[in-house]
PAGU-304331 format. One record per residue (C-alpha): x, y, z; residue in three letters. Coordinates in steps of 0.1 Angstrom, whole numbers, padded with zeros to 4 digits, always signed. Each point is the difference from the previous one (the first is absolute). Example, Ala and Ser with C-alpha at 12.3 -4.5 7.8 and 13.67 -1.06 7.14 Angstrom:
BEGIN
+0123-0045+0078ALA;+0014+0034-0007SER;
This chain:
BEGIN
+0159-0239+0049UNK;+0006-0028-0022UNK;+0028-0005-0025UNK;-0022+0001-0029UNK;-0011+0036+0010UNK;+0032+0010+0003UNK;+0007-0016-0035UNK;-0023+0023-0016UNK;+0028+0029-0004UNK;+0013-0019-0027UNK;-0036-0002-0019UNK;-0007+0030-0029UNK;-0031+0006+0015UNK;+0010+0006+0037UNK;+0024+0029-0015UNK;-0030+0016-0021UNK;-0017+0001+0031UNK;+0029+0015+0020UNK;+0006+0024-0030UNK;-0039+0010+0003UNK;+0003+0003+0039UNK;+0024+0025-0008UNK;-0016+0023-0024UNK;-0028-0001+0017UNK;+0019+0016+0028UNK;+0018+0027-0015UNK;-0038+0008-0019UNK;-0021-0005+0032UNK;+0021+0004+0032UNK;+0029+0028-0013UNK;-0024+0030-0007UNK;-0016-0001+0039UNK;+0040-0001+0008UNK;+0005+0032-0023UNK;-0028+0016+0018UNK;+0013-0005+0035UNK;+0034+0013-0011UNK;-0017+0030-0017UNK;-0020+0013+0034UNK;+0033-0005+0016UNK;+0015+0020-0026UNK;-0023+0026-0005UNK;-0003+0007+0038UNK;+0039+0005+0003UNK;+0007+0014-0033UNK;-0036+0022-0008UNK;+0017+0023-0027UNK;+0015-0031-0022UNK;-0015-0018-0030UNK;-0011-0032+0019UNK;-0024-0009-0024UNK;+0027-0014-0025UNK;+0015-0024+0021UNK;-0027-0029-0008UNK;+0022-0026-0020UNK;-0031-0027+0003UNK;-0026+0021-0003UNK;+0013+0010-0033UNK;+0009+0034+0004UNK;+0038+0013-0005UNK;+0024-0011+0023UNK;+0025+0024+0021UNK;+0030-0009+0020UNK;-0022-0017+0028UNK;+0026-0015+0027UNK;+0018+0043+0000UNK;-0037+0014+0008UNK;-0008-0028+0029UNK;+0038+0002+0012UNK;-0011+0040-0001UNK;-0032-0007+0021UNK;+0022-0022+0029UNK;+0028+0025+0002UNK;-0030+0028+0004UNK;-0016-0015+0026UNK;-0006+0019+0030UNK;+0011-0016+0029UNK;-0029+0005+0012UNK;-0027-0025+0000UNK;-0029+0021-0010UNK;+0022+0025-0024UNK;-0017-0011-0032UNK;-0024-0023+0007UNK;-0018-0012-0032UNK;-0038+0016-0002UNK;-0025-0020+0014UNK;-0036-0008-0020UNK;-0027+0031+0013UNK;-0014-0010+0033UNK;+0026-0022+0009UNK;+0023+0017+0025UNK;+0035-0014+0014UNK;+0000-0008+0035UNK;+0026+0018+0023UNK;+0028-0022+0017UNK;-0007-0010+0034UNK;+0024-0010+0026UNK;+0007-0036-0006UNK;-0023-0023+0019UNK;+0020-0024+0027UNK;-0016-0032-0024UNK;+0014+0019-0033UNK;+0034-0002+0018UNK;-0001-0036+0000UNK;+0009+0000-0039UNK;+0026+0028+0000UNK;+0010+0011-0034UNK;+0035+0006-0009UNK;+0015+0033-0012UNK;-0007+0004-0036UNK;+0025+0000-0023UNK;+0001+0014-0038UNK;-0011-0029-0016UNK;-0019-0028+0028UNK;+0011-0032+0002UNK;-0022-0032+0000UNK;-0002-0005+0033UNK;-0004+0034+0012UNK;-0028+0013+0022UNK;-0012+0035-0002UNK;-0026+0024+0008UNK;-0019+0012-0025UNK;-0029+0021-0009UNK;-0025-0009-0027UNK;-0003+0030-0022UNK;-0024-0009-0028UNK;-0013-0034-0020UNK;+0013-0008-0028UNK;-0018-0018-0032UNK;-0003-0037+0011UNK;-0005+0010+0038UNK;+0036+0003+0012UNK;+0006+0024+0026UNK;+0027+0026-0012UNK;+0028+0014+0026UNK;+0032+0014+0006UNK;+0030-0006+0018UNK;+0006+0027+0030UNK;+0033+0020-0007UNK;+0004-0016-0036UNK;-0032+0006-0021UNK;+0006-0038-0009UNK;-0037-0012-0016UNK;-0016-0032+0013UNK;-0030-0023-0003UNK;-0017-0017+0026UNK;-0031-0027-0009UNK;-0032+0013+0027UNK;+0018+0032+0005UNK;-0028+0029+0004UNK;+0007+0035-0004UNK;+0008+0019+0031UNK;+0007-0035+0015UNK;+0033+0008+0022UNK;+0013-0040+0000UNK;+0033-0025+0004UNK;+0005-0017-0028UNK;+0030-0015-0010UNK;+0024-0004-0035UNK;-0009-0028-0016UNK;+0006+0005-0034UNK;+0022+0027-0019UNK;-0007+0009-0041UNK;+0027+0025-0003UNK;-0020+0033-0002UNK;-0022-0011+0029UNK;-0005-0026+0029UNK;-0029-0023+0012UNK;-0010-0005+0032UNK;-0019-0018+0023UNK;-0019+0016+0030UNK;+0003-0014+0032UNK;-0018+0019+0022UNK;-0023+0032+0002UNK;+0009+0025+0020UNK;-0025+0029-0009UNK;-0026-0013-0023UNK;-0018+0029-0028UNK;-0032+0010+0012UNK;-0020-0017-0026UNK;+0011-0031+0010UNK;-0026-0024+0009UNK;-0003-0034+0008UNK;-0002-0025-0026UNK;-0031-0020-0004UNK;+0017-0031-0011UNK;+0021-0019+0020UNK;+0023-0013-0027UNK;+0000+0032-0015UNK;+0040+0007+0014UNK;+0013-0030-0015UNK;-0019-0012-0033UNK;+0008+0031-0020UNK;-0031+0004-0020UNK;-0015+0030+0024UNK;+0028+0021+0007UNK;-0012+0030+0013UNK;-0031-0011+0015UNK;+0019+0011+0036UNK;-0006+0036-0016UNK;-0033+0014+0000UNK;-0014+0002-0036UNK;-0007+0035-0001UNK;+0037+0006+0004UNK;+0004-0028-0026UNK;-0017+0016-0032UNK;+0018+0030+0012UNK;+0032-0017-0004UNK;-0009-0018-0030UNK;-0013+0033-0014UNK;+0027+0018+0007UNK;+0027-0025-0016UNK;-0022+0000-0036UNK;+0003+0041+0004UNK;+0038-0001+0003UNK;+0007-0024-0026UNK;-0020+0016-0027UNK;+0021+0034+0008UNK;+0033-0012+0008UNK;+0004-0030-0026UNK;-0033+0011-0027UNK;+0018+0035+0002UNK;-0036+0017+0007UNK;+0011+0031+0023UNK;-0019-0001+0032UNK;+0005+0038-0003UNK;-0022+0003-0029UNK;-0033+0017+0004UNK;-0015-0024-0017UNK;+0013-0035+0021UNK;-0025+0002+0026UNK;-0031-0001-0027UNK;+0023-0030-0015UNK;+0004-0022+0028UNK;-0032-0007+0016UNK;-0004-0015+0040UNK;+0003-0037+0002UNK;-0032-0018+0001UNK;-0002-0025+0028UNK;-0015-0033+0006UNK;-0032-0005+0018UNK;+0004-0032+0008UNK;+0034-0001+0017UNK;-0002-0038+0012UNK;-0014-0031-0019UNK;+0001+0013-0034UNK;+0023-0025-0017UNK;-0024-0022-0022UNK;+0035-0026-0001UNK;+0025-0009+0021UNK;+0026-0029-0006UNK;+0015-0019+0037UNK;+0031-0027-0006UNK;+0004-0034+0016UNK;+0033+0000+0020UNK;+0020-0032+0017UNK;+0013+0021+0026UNK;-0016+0032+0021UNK;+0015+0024-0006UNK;+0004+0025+0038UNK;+0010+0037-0002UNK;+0033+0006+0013UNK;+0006+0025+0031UNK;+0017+0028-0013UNK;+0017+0015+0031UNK;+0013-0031+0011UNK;+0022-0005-0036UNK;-0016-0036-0003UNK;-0004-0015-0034UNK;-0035-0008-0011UNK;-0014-0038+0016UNK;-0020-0022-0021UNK;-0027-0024+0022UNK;-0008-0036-0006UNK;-0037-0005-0012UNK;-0014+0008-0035UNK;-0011+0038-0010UNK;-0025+0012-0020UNK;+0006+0042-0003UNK;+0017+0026-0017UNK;+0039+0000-0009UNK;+0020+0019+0023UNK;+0014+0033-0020UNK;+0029-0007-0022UNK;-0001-0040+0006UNK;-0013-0025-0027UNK;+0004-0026+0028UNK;-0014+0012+0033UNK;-0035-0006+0008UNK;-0021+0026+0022UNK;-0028-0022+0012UNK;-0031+0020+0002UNK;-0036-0008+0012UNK;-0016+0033-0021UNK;+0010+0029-0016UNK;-0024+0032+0004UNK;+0008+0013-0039UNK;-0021-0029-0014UNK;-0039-0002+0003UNK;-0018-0021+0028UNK;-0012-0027-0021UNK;+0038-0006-0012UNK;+0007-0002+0037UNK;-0026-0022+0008UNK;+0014-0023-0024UNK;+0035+0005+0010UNK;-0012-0008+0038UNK;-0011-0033-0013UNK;+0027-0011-0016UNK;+0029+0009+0027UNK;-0022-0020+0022UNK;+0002-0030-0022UNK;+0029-0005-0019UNK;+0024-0011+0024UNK;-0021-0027+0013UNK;+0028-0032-0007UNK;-0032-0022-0007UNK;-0006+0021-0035UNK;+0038-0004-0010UNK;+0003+0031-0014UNK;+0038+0012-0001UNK;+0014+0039-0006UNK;+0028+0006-0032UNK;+0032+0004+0011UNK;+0019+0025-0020UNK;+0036-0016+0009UNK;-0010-0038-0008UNK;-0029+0003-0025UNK;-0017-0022+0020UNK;-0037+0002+0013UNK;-0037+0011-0016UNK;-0014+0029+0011UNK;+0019+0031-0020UNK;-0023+0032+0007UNK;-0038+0009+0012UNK;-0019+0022-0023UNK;-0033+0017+0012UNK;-0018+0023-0023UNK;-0033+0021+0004UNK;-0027+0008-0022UNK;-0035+0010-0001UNK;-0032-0024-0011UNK;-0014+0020-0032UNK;-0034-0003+0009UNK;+0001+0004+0043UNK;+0038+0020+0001UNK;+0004-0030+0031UNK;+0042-0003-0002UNK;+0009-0028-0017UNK;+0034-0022+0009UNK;+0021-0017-0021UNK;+0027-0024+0015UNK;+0029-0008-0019UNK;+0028-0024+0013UNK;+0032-0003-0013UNK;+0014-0034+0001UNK;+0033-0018-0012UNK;-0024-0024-0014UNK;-0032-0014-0012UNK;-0014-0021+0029UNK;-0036+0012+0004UNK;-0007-0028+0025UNK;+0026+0015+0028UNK;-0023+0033-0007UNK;-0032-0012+0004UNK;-0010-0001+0037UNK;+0015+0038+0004UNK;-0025+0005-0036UNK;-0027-0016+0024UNK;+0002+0024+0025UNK;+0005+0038-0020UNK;-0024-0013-0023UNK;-0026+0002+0027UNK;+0004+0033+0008UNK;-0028+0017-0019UNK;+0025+0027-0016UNK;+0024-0023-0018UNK;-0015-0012-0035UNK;+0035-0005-0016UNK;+0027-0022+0010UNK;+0028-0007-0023UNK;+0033-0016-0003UNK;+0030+0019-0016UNK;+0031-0027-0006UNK;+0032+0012+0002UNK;+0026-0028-0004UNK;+0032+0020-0005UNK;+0027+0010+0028UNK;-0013+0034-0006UNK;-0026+0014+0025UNK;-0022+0019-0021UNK;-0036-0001+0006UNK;-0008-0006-0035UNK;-0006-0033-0009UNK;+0008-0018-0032UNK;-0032-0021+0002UNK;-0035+0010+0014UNK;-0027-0022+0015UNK;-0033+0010+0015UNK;-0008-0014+0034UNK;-0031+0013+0008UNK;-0027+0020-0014UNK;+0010+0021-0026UNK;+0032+0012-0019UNK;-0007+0042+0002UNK;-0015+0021+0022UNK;-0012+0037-0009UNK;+0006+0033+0008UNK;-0021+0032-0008UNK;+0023+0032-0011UNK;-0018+0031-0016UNK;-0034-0016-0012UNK;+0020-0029-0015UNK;+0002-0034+0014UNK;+0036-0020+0000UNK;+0007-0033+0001UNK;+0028-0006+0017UNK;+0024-0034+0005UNK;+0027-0014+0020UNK;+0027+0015-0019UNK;-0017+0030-0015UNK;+0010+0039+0005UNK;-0026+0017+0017UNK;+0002+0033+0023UNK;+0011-0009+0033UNK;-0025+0028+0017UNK;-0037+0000-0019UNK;-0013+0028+0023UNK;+0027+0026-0010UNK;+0003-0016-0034UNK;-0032+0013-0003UNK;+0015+0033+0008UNK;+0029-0002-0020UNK;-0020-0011-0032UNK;-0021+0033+0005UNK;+0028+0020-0002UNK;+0012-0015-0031UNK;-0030+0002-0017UNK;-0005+0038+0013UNK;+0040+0004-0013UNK;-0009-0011-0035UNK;-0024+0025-0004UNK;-0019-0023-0025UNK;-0026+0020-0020UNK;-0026-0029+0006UNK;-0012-0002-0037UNK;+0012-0031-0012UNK;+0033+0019-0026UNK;+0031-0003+0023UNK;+0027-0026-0004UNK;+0016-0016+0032UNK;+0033-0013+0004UNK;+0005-0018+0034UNK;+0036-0012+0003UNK;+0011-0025+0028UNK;-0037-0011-0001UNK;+0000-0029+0021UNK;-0034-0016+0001UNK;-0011+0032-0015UNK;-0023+0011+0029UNK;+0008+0037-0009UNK;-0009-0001-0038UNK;-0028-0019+0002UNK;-0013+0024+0027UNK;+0004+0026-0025UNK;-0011-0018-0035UNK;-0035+0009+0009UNK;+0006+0033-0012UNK;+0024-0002-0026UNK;+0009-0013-0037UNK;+0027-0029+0006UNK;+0023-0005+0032UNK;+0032-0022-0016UNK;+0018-0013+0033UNK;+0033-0010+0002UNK;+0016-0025+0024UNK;+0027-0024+0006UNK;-0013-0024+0021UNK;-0021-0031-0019UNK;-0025-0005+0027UNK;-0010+0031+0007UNK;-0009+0007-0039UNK;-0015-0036+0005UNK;-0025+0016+0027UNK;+0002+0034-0016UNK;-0022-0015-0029UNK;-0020-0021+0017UNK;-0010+0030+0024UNK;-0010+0019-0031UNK;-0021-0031-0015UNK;-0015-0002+0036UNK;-0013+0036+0001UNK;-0010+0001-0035UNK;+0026+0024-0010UNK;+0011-0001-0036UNK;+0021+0030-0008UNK;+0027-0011+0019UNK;+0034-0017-0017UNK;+0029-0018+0025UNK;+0030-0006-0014UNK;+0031-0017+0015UNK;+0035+0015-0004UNK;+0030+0015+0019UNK;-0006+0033+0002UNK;+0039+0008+0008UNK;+0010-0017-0027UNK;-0020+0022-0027UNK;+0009-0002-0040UNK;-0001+0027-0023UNK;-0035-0015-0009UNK;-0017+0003+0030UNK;-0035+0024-0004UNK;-0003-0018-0034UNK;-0030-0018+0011UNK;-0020+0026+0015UNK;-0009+0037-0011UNK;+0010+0030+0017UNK;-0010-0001+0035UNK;-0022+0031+0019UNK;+0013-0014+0035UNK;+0026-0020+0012UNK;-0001-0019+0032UNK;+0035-0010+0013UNK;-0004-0023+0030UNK;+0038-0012+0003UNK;+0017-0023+0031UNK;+0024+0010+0018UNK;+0027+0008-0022UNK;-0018+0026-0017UNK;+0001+0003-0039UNK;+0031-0009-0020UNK;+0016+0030-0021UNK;-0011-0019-0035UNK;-0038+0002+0011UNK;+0003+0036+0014UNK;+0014+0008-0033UNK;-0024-0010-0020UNK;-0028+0018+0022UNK;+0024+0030-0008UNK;-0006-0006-0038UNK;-0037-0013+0002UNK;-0010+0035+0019UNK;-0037-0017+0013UNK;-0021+0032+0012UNK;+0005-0018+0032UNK;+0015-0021+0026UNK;-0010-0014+0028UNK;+0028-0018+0022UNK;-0011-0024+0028UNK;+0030-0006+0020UNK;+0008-0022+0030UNK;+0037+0017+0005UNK;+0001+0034+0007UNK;+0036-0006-0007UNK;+0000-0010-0038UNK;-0032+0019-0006UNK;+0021+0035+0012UNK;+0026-0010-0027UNK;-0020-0009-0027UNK;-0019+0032+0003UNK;+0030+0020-0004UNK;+0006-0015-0032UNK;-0033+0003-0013UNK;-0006+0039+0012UNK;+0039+0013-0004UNK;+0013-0030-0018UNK;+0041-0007-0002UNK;+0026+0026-0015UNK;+0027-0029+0000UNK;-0021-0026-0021UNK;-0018+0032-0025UNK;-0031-0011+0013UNK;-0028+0027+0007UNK;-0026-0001+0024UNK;-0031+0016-0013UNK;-0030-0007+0027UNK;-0010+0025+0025UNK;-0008-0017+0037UNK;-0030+0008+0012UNK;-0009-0021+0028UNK;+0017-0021+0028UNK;-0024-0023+0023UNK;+0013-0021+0026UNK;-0022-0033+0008UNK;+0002-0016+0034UNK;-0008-0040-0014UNK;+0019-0018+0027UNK;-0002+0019+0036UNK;+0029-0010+0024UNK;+0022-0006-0029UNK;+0028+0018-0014UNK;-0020-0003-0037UNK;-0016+0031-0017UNK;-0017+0003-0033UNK;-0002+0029-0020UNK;-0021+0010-0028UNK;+0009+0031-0026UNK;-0012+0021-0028UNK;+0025+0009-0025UNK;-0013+0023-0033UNK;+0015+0006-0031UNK;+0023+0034-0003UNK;
């Protein structure tokens, strides 16, 4: 890495990014933590008041490090004492005698807490949210995570991270595999991290998935699993039909360097092969390169494309050179490929979007020659990033070829979409998910109601609704997307529909000034759920009902509790009744679940 990078530490707005990087853990990453300490807990300790311990989920904290030294000096010394509860259907597979291949990676006796290092043999017990297989140290109790870990998966894996309360690890070899394990289709799909579970059959997956939703809504929402009523709450997860090819865009990086998988048994550090890549970035690294040919979440005519352009790029003759992240030199940044649908014939529609260092249209042009002929592409454009950073946003724009959108058809409206706009990554289930926002809001259909739709994006759910009511008033913090949240609405002929930029964290006493009382809210938040000052406010506005649209189980769990039992500590009283819970498959073979909820005024 050059000097200049490392320079950067001393630059304000390298330490508002690290300070954002860190609040964005503790919001985002610390609550599925909680959670894995709280099965743990609650498995050892069934009679205690688990649920309190949730510092970052926002509940009231106990003395955490006396209850988990409590679990370790608990455990049984046997193996299977107090194994955590696996998901229905999913059983634990009984230890076999170990195999004369397993032998060849012998783990080491394990000790109270592992070292880095370490190899043991472990037993997958459950998933937890984000896909980590969660386990526990034979004799000690001791909890750790292990990446491609399934449940009932008897493995070696060994230490190679400890985070005080628990351990990471990485598995080196199988030694019983769970009996829903199947072969993965993909034959990246062990290294590129995107499809992390597709070695587990999918069946077992929204089982899983399901399952994880259930446990955070009772153990950090505080809705009793116990209660009569929970079952008619929480409803099954819905899956997805299409379980391949459903991505309508997928983003691929220009590396210097291949980047080669390392053999995990053999302790070697990852290799890095001469010859340019075009791929996927390996998990956890900015600057390693997975070279990939195809990728079976994105459509056929993305492919297609993709196919094309692997088989030309490299050619010296064209000149085209990859970015290198260390010395900021090079062209090529990233490879964009997004998928619509032609209005009048639904034929899928491509849009190609590279991402260069800077403006040279005449390198581009003979690889523009030959997508453009393929009879799918009608947009190819240019994004210019000339910055160190390797965002695929570009500061400037420039069209190629064809034209500068292409569109997408969502709930009888039609969407025009961009390089850089936010879209739904899945239109089949978006379809889905829509329905059961719309069937959620309960509209009365006669034209009276008042929408608020907060975290709007391009406002594809309140203009799918504005049909059928008075006003939808959207609130976003994103430019663009209001940008293409009004043009949609000009688009479709929709009127009734206001978009209004602003932070909606950083709400003033003012805020709901320029809007009447609403009859719905929609809350569609990312993945730090709501901040306290907005929940607060829903508190005081008391809107017959809400409608929550979450992509974190996590934060979603948390901000319900607030809004249904509210927070003693801060005299702030929850006054909505839950009434449903749907789980959303959107992204098969991913950790990712969506949820969509009914809360109604007390």
């Amino acid at each position: 890495m050059s000097s200049d990078l490392f320079n950067l530490h001393h630059d304000r707005n390298y330490r508002r990014r690290h300070i954002f990087l860190h609040q964005n853990f503790q919001q985002d990453l610390m609550p599925a933590i909680c959670l894995i300490e709280f099965l743990v807990f609650s498995v050892t300790c069934p009679g205690s008041m688990a649920v309190a311990a949730f510092p970052s989920c926002g509940a009231r904290r106990l003395n955490a490090r006396p209850w988990l030294h409590a679990i370790r000096a608990s455990a049984s010394p046997s193996p299977s004492a107090s194994p955590l509860p696996p998901p229905p259907e999913i059983d634990a597979v009984a230890a076999p005698p170990r195999s004369d291949s397993a032998a060849a990676v012998a783990p080491t006796p394990p000790s109270f807490f592992p070292k880095r290092g370490q190899t043991l043999e472990l037993v997958c017990e459950s998933l937890a949210f984000k896909g980590k297989g969660v386990c526990k140290v034979a004799d000690t109790g001791f909890v750790v995570m292990c990446d491609r870990a399934l449940p009932g998966e008897r493995f070696l894996g060994r230490v190679s991270r400890k985070k005080g309360s628990y351990a990471e690890v990485t598995k080196l070899k199988t030694i019983t595999p769970h009996r829903d394990a199947v072969e993965a289709p993909c034959q990246y799909a062990s290294y590129c991290g995107g499809c992390k579970t597709q070695n587990l059959s999918y069946e077992a997956q929204v089982r899983a998935k399901e399952q994880q939703v259930r446990d955070l809504i009772a153990h950090v929402g505080k809705f009793s699993d116990k209660d009569p009523d929970f079952d008619a709450i929480f409803k099954p997860i819905i899956p997805c039909d299409l379980q391949f090819r459903y991505r309508n865009k997928m983003e691929f990086s220009f590396g210097a360097e291949r980047w080669m998988p390392r053999d995990v048994s053999s302790g070697k550090e990852d290799q890095m092969e001469s010859g340019y890549a075009l791929g996927l970035h390996a998990p956890g690294f900015f600057d390693k390169v997975l070279h990939v040919d195809k990728c079976l979440l994105q459509t056929e005519a993305a492919n297609k494309v993709l196919a094309v352009i692997q088989d030309s790029w490299r050619d010296p003759k064209l000149g085209l050179s990859p970015y290198n992240v260390h010395t900021h030199a090079g062209f090529l940044k990233h490879l964009m490929l997004r998928t619509g649908r032609d209005v009048n014939t639904s034929n899928p529609e491509v849009m190609v979007n590279f991402v260069t260092s800077s403006y040279e249209p005449n390198l581009l042009k003979p690889l523009v020659d030959k997508i453009s002929a393929i009879p799918e592409v009608v947009s190819v454009m240019n994004n210019v990033n000339a910055s160190v950073g390797n965002t695929s946003v570009g500061e400037e724009e420039y069209t190629l070829h064809g034209k500068s959108t292409i569109t997408e058809m969502l709930r009888g409206l039609t969407f025009q979409i961009s390089a850089n706009s936010f879209f739904q990554t899945n239109s089949h289930q978006a379809e889905v998910l829509y329905k059961l926002i719309e069937d959620c809001a309960g509209l009365r259909g006669d034209g009276s109601e008042i929408v608020l739709d907060l975290f709007c994006g391009t406002g594809s759910i309140g203009l799918s609704l504005a049909r059928r009511v008075r006003h939808v008033y959207g609130y976003e913090v994103v430019a663009e997307a209001i940008s293409d949240a009004r043009r949609n609405a000009k688009f479709n002929g929709i009127h009734n529909a206001t978009f209004v930029q602003g932070d909606l964290n950083k709400i003033s006493d003012s805020f709901g000034n320029d809007f009447p009382k609403p009859d719905v809210v929609i809350s569609d938040p990312n993945r730090p759920g709501m901040h306290m000052k907005l929940i607060k406010y829903l508190l005081e506005l008391q809107a017959p009902r809400i409608v929550y649209v979450s992509c974190n189980p996590s934060t979603l769990a948390r901000d319900l509790d607030y809004l249904c039992h509210g927070l003693a500590g801060k005299g702030i009283r929850g006054c909505y009744h839950l009434r449903s819970v749907q789980p959303v498959d959107m992204f098969p073979h991913t950790p990712h679940i969506e949820c969509v909820c009914l809360l109604e005024l007390c």
